[in-house]
Every structure is written in structure tokens, then in C-alpha cells.
Short mmCIF file of the C-alpha atoms (twelve columns), coordinates in Angstrom:
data_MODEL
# 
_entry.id   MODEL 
# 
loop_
_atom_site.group_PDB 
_atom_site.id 
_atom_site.type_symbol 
_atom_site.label_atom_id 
_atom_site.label_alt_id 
_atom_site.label_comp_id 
_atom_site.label_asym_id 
_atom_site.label_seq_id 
_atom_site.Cartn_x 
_atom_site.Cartn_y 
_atom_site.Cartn_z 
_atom_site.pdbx_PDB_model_num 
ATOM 1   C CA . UNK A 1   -27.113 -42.991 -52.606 1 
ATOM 2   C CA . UNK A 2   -30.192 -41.703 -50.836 1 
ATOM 3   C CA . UNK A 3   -30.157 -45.096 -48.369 1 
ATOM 4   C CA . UNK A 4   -26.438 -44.176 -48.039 1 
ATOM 5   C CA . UNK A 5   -26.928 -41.085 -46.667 1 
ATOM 6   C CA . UNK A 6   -29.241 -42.551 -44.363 1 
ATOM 7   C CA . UNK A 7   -27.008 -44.411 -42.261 1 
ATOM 8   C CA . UNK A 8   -24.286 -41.453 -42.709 1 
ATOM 9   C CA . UNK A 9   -26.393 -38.923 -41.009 1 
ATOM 10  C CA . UNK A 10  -26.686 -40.964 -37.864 1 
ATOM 11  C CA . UNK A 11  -23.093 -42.099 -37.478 1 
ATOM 12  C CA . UNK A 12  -22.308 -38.803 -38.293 1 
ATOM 13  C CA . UNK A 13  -24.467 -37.179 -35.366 1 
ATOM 14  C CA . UNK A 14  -22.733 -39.733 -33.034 1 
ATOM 15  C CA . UNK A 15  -18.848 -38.733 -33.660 1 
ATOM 16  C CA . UNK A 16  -20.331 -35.214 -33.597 1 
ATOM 17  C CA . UNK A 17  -21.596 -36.039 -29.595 1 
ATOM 18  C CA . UNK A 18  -18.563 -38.033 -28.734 1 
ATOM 19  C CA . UNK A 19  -16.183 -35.498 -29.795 1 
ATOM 20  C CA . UNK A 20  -18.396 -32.912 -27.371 1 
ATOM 21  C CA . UNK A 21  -17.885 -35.271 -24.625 1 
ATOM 22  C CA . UNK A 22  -14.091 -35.521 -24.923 1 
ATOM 23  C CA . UNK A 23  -13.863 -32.117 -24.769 1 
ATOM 24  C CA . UNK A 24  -16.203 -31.618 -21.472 1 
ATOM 25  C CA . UNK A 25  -14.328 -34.883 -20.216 1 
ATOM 26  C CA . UNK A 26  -10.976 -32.898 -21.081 1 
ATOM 27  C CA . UNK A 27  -11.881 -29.423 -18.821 1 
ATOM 28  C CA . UNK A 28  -11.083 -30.799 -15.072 1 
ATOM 29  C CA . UNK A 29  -7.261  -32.588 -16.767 1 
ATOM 30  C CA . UNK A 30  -7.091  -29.572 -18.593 1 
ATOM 31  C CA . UNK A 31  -7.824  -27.121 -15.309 1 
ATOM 32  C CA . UNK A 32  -5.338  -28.947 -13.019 1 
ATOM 33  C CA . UNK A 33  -2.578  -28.765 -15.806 1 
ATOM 34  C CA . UNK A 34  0.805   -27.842 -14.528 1 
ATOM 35  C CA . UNK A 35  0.780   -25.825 -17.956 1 
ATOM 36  C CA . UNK A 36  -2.575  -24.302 -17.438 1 
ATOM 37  C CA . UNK A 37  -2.057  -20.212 -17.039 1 
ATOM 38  C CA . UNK A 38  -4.390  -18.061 -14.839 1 
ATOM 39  C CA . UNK A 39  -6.421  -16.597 -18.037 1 
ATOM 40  C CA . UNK A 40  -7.116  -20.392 -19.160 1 
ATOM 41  C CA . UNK A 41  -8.009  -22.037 -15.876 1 
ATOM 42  C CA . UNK A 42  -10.547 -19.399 -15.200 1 
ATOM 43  C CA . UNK A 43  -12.169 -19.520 -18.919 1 
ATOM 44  C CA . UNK A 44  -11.975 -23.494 -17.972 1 
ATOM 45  C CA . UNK A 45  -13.441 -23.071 -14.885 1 
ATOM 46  C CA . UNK A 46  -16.965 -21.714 -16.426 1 
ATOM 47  C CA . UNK A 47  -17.195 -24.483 -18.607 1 
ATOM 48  C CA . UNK A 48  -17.489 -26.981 -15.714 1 
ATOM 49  C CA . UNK A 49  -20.736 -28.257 -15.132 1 
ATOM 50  C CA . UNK A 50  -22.132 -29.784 -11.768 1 
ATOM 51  C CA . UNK A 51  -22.440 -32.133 -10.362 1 
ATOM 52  C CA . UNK A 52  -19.209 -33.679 -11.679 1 
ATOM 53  C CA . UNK A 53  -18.578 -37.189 -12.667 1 
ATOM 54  C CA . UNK A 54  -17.131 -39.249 -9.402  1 
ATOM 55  C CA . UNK A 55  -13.955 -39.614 -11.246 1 
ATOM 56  C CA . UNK A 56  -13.382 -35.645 -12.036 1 
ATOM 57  C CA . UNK A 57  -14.541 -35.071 -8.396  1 
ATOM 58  C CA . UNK A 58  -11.682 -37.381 -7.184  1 
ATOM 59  C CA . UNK A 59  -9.388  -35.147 -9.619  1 
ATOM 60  C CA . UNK A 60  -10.575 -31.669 -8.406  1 
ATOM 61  C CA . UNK A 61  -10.299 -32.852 -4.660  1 
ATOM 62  C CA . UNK A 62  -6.518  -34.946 -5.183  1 
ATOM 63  C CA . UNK A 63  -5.822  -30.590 -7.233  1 
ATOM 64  C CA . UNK A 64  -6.711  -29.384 -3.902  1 
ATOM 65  C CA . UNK A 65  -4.265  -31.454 -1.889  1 
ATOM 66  C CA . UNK A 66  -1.323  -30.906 -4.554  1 
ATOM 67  C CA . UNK A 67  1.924   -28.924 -3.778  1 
ATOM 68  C CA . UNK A 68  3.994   -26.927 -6.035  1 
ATOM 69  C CA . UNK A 69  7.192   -26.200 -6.965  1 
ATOM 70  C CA . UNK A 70  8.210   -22.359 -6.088  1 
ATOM 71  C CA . UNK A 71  7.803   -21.225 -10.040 1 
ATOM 72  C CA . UNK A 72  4.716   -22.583 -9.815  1 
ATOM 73  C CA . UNK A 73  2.981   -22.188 -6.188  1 
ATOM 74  C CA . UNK A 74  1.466   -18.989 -7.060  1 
ATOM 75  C CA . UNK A 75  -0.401  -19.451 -10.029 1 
ATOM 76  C CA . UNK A 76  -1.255  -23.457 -8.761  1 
ATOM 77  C CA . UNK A 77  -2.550  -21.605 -5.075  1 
ATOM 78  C CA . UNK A 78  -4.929  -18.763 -7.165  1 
ATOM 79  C CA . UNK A 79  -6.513  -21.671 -9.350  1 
ATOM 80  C CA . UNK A 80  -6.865  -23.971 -5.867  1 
ATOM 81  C CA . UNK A 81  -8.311  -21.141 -4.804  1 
ATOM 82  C CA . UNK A 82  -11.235 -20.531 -7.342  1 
ATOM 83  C CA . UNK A 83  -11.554 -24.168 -7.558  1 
ATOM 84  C CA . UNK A 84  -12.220 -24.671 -3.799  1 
ATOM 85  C CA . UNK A 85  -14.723 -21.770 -4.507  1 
ATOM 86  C CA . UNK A 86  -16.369 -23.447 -6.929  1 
ATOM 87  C CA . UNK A 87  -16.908 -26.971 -5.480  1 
ATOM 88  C CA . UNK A 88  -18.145 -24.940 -2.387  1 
ATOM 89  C CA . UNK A 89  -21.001 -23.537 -4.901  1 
ATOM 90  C CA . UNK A 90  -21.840 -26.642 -5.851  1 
ATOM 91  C CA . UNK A 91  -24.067 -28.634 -3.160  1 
ATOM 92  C CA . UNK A 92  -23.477 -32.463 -4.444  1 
ATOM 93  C CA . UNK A 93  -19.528 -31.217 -4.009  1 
ATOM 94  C CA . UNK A 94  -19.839 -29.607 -0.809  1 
ATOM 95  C CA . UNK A 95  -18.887 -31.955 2.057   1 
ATOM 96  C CA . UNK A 96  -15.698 -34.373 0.309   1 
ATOM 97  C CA . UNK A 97  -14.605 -30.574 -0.576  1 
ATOM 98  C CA . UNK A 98  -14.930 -29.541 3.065   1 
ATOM 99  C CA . UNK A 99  -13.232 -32.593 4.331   1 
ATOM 100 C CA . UNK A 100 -10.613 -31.950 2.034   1 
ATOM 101 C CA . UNK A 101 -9.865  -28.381 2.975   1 
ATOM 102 C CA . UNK A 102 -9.653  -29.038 6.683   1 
ATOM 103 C CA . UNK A 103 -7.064  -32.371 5.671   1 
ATOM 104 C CA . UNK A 104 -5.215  -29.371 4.021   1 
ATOM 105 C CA . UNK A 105 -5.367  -27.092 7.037   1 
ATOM 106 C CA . UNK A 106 -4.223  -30.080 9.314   1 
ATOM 107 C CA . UNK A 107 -1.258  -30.890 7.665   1 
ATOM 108 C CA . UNK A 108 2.281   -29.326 8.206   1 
ATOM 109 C CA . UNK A 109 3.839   -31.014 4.880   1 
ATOM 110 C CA . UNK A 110 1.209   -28.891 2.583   1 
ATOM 111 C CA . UNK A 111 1.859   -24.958 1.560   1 
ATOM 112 C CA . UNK A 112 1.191   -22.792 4.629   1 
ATOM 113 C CA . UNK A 113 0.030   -19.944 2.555   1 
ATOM 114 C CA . UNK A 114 -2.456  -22.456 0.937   1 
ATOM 115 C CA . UNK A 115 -3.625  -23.639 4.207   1 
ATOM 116 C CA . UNK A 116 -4.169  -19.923 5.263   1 
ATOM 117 C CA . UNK A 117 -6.364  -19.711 2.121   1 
ATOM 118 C CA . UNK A 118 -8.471  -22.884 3.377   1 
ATOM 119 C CA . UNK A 119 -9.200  -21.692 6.574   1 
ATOM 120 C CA . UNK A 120 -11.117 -18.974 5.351   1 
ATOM 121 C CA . UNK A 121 -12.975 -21.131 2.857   1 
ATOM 122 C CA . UNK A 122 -14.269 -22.677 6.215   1 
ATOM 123 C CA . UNK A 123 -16.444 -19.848 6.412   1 
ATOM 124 C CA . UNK A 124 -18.042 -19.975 3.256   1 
ATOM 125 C CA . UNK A 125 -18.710 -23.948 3.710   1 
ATOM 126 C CA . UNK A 126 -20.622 -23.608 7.216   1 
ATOM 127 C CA . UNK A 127 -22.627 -20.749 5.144   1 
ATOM 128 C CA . UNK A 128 -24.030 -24.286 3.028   1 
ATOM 129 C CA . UNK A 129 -27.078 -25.761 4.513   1 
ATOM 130 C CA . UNK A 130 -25.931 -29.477 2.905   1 
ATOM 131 C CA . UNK A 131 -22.849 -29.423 5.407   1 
ATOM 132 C CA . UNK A 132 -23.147 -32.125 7.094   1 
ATOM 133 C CA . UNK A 133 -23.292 -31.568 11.463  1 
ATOM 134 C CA . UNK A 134 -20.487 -33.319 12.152  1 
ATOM 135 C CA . UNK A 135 -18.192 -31.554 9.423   1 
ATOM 136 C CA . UNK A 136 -19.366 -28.557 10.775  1 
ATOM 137 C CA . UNK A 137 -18.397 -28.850 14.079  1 
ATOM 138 C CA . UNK A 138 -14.784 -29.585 12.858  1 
ATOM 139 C CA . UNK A 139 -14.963 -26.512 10.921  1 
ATOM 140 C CA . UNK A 140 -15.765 -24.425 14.000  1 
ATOM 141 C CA . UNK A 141 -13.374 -26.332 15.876  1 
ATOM 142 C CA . UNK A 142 -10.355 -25.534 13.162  1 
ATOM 143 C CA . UNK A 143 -11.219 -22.009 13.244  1 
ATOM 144 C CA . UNK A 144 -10.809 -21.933 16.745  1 
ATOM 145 C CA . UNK A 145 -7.110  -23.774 16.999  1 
ATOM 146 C CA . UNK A 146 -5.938  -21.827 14.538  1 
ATOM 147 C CA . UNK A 147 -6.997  -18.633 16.034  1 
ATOM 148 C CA . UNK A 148 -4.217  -19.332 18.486  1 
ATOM 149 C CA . UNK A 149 -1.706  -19.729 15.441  1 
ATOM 150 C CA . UNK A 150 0.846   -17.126 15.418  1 
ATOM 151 C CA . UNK A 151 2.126   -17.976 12.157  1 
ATOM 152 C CA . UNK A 152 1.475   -15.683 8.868   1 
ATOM 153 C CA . UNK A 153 -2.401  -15.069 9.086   1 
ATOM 154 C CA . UNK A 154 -4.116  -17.879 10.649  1 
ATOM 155 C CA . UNK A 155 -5.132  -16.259 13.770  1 
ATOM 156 C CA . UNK A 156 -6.385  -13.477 12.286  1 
ATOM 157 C CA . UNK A 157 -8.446  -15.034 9.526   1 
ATOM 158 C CA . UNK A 158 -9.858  -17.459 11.601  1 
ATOM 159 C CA . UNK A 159 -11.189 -14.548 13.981  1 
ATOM 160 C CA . UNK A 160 -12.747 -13.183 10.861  1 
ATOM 161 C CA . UNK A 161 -14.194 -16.046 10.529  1 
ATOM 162 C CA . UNK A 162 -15.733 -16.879 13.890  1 
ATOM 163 C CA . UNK A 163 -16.759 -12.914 14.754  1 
ATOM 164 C CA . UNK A 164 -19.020 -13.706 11.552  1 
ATOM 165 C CA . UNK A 165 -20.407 -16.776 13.100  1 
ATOM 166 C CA . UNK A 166 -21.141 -15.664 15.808  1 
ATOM 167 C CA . UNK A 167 -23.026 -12.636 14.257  1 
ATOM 168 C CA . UNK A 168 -25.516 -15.350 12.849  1 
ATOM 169 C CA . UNK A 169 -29.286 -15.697 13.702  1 
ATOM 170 C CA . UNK A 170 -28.044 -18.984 15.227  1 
ATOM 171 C CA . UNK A 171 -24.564 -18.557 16.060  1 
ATOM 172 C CA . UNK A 172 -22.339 -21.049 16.046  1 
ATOM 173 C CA . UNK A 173 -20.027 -19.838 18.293  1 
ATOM 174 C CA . UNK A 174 -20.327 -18.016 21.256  1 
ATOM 175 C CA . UNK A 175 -19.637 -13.900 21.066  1 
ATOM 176 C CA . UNK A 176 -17.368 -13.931 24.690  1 
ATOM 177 C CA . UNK A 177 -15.090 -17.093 23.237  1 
ATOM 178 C CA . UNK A 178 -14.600 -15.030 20.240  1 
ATOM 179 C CA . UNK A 179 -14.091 -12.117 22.004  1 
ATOM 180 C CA . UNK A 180 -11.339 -14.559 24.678  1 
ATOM 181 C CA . UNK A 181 -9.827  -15.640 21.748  1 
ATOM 182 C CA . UNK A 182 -8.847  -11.725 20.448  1 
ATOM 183 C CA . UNK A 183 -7.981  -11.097 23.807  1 
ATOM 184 C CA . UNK A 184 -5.527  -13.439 23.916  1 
ATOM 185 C CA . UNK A 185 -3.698  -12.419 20.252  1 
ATOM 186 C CA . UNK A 186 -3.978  -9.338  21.514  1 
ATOM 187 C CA . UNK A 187 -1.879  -9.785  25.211  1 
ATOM 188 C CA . UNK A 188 0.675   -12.793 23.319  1 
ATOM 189 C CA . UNK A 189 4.068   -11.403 21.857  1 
ATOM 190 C CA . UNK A 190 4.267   -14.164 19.611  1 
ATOM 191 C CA . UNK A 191 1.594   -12.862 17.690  1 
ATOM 192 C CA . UNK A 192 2.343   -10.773 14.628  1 
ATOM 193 C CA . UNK A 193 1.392   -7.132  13.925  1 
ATOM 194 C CA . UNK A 194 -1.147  -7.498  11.066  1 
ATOM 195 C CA . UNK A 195 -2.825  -10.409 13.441  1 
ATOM 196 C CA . UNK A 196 -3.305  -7.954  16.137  1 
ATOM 197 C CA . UNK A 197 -4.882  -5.314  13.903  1 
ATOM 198 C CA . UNK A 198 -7.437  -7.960  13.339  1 
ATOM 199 C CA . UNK A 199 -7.655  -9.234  16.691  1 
ATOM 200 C CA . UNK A 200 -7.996  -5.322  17.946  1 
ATOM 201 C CA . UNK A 201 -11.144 -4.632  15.591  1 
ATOM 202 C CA . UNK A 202 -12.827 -7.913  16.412  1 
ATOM 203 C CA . UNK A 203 -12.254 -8.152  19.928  1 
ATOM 204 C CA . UNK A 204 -13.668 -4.212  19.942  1 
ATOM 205 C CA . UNK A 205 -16.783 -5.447  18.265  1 
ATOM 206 C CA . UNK A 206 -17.381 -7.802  20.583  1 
ATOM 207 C CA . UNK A 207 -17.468 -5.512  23.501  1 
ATOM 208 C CA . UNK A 208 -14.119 -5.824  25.157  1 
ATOM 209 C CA . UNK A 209 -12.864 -3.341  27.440  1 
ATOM 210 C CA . UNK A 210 -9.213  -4.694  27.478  1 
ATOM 211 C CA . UNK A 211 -8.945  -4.055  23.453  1 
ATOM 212 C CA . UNK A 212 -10.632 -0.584  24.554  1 
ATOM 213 C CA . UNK A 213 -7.642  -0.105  27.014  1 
ATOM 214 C CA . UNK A 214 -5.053  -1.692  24.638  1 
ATOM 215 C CA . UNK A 215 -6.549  0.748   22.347  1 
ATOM 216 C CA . UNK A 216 -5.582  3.556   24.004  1 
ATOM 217 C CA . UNK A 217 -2.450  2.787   24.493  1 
ATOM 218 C CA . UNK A 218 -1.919  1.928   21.084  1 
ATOM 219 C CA . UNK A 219 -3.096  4.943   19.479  1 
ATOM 220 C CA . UNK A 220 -0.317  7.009   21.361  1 
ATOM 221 C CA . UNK A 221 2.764   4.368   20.947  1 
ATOM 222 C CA . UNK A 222 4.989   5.934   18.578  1 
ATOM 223 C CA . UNK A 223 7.089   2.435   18.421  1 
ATOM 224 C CA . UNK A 224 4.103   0.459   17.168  1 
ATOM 225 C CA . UNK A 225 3.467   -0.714  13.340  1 
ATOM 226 C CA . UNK A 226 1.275   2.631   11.871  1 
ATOM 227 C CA . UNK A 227 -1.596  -0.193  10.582  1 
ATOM 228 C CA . UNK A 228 -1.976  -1.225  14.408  1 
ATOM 229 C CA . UNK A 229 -1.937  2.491   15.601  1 
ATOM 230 C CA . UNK A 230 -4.798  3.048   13.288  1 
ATOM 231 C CA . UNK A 231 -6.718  0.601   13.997  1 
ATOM 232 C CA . UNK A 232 -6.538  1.398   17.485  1 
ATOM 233 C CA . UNK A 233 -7.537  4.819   16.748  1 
ATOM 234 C CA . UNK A 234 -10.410 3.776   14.891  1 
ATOM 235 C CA . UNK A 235 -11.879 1.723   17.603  1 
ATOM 236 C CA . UNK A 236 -11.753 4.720   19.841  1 
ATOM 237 C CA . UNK A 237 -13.589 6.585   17.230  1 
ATOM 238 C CA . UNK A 238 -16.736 3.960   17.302  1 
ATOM 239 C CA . UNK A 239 -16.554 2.937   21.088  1 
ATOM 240 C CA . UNK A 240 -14.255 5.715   23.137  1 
ATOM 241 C CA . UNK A 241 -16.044 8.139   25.155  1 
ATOM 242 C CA . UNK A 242 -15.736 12.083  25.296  1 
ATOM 243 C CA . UNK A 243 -12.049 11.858  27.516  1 
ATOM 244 C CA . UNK A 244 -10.919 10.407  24.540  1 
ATOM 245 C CA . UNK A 245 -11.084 13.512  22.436  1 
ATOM 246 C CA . UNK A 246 -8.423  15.281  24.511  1 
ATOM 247 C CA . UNK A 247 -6.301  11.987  23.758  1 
ATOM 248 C CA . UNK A 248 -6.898  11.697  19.931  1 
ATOM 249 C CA . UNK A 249 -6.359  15.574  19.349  1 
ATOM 250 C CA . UNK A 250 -2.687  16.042  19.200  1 
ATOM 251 C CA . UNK A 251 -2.883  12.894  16.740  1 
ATOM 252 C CA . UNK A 252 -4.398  15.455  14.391  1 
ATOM 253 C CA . UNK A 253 -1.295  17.338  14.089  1 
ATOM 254 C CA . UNK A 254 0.818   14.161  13.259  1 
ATOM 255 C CA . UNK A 255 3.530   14.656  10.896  1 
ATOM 256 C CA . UNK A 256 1.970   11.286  9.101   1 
ATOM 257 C CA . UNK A 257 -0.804  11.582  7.046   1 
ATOM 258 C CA . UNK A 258 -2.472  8.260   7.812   1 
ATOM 259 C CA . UNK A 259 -2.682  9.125   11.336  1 
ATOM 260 C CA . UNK A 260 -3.792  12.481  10.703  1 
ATOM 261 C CA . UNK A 261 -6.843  11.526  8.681   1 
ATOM 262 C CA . UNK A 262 -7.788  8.442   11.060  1 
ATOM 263 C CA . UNK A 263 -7.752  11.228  14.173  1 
ATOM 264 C CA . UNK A 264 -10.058 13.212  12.248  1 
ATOM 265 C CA . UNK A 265 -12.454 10.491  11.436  1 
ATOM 266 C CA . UNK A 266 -12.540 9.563   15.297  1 
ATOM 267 C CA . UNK A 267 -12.942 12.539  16.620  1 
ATOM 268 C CA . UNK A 268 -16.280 13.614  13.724  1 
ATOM 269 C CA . UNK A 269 -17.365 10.130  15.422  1 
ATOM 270 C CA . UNK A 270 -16.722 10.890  18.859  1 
ATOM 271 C CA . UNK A 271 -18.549 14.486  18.525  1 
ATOM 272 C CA . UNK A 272 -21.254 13.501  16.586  1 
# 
């Protein structure tokens, strides 16, 4: 019995650490799962350990390129999302994760709202110092083209995107192209409303006197989407001068609320 038990314990112990490894094997198949729900992939998504084996890289990645049917495309974009997160966390995943997201961006067959989603991960993957220079630089370069997309909200995620880099110790791209590249969302009809809003802010913060003009105007267009309208008036508030009072205070008296309380917050700026 005792010599038995002996050889028992052992095998035992080794089914034991098999069966553990299935199950870690199992999270990335498991993750990706057409069936997986939200609550799941994320409780999944903590047990994944780095730096992954070459063939649940090449999984995670080909989950990144993957389209979905219209019952599925929102919960199959979220977990894309937090897995593109993830890999970005994760230097030995880094760069075939950045290559993949700008193949995503790049191609028209793929989910547009997905590819909006990737081209702000671009920011997050130039903030890794593994990126490798030449990845970078097509980063940068992707942020830029699609700052002239007027579709959904490429251009103004991508101007996001590059205001922050150029805000950097070493920038990565130059302040007045950023600034250019607001200008011109800004001045183009083909643009959307919500882009503009973005393109108003950042082309403010980068010093430029057309969005303070635009701005202006803006503020006191009754026809224009209320979002713009406040944003204008809010980059009068941090960068107008004193005629600008006499502008903003009638704006105060609005019979909406939204632009009442952004005149107000101006004008405490303006006098202060």
C-alpha cells in the first residue's frame, strides 16, 4: 500500500497541473467566444497573463481584425476594445498589436466604428517606449490622414490625439500642423458638427486666431448645433479679450439653460 501511494501522489500532482494549464490555455478561446458576454470577457480578461504564448498572441491579434454580425458588433467592439487595451499594457505585445490596429484603421471592409476606436488607441501605443520608430511614424502619420476624415469621429479623435503629442517634452508633431489641421475641419462643410466642436477647442489651444474669429461668430449663430455654440463660447471665456464681454452678455439672458450657464462661466473668466 504505502509504495502504492508513492507513485499515486506524483501522478496525481501531474493531472492536478495539467488540468491548470487547460484552463489558462482555455482563457484567450474562451475571451474571443462569439458566446462570451461583457461580464465574462472582462472577469477573463484579468486572468490573462503576459507575455502570451505565440499561438494565443496570433488569436488575440486575428480577435482584433474580426467583424461582427449587427446582434453582435457591440458587445464584440467593447471586448476588442479592452483587449486592444490590454495587449497595449503589455510590452512583449506592443508592436504586432500596433501593426494590427493601424491594418484595422486602413481598411474600408472592417467596422468603421471599430476603426474610430483604433485610432485613438494610437495614442496610447506612441505613449510605449518599446514602439518601434518606424511604427511610430505610421502612427503619427494615420492620425494625421484621418484628421481630414469627415466621417463619424475620425477627424476629431485624431486631433485629440495629435494636440496631445504635440504637448509632449519631445513632440512628435508640430503645434502649427496641428493647429492647420483644426483649421481646416473647422472652414470644410463636409465636416460634421461634433468634429468641429473638437476641432474649435484644439485649434483654440493651439493659438489660432481664425478659431478665435470663428468663435465669435459661433457663439452668436442661433442656427448652429447648441454643443458647437458652447464650445465657442467657452473658448472666448479662456482666450477673448474685454470687447468680448459686451458680446457674451445678452447670452446670459438666453432662454436655454446651457447657454446661459456657459455665458456666465466666460464672462467670471473674462473679468477675473
Amino acid at each position: 500500500m504505502f509504495t502504492s501511494m508513492k507513485f499515486i501522489a506524483p501522478l496525481f500532482l501531474s493531472v492536478s497541473l495539467l488540468a491548470d494549464a487547460s484552463v489558462e490555455l482555455g482563457v484567450v478561446d474562451r475571451f474571443v467566444s462569439d458566446t462570451a458576454s461583457l461580464k465574462e470577457a472582462r472577469s477573463l480578461l484579468k486572468d490573462l497573463k503576459s507575455p502570451l504564448s505565440a499561438q494565443e498572441e496570433a488569436r488575440c491579434l486575428q480577435f482584433l481584425k474580426q467583424t461582427f454580425t449587427e446582434d453582435l458588433a457591440a458587445n464584440g467592439r467593447t471586448r476588442q476594445n479592452d483587449l486592444a487595451n490590454w495587449l497595449l499594457d503589455q510590452p512583449q505585445h506592443v508592436n504586432p498589436s500596433t501593426e494590427v490596429l493601424l491594418e484595422v484603421i486602413s481598411g474600408e471592409d472592417m467596422d468603421i466604428r471599430w476603426r474610430e476606436f483604433c485610432v485613438q488607441k494610437l495614442a496610447l501605443a506612441l505613449e510605449q517606449p518599446v514602439l518601434r520608430s518606424s511604427l511610430a511614424d505610421q502612427c503619427v502619420a494615420a492620425l494625421i490622414e484621418k484628421a481630414g476624415d469627415p466621417r463619424i469621429s475620425f477627424s476629431g479623435t485624431a486631433l485629440l490625439g495629435l494636440y496631445g503629442l504635440s504637448k509632449k517634452t519631445d513632440p512628435l508633431v508640430d503645434k502649427d500642423q496641428v493647429m492647420r489641421l483644426a483649421e481646416y475641419v473647422l472652414k470644410e462643410d463636409k465636416f460634421p458638427s461634433a468634429n468641429k466642436v473638437t476641432a474649435l477647442q484644439v485649434a483654440g489651444l493651439t493659438g489660432s486666431e481664425a478659431a478665435l474669429s470663428l468663435a465669435r461668430a459661433y457663439s452668436l449663430d442661433s442656427s448652429l448645433a447648441i454643443q458647437l455654440r458652447i464650445s465657442a463660447i467657452a473658448l472666448l471665456g479662456s482666450r477673448g479679450n474685454p470687447d468680448d464681454i459686451s458680446k457674451l452678455n445678452p447670452l446670459t439672458q438666453s432662454v436655454d439653460y446651457r447657454l446661459r450657464k456657459a455665458a456666465q462661466a466666460a464672462l467670471r473668466k473674462l473679468s477675473s
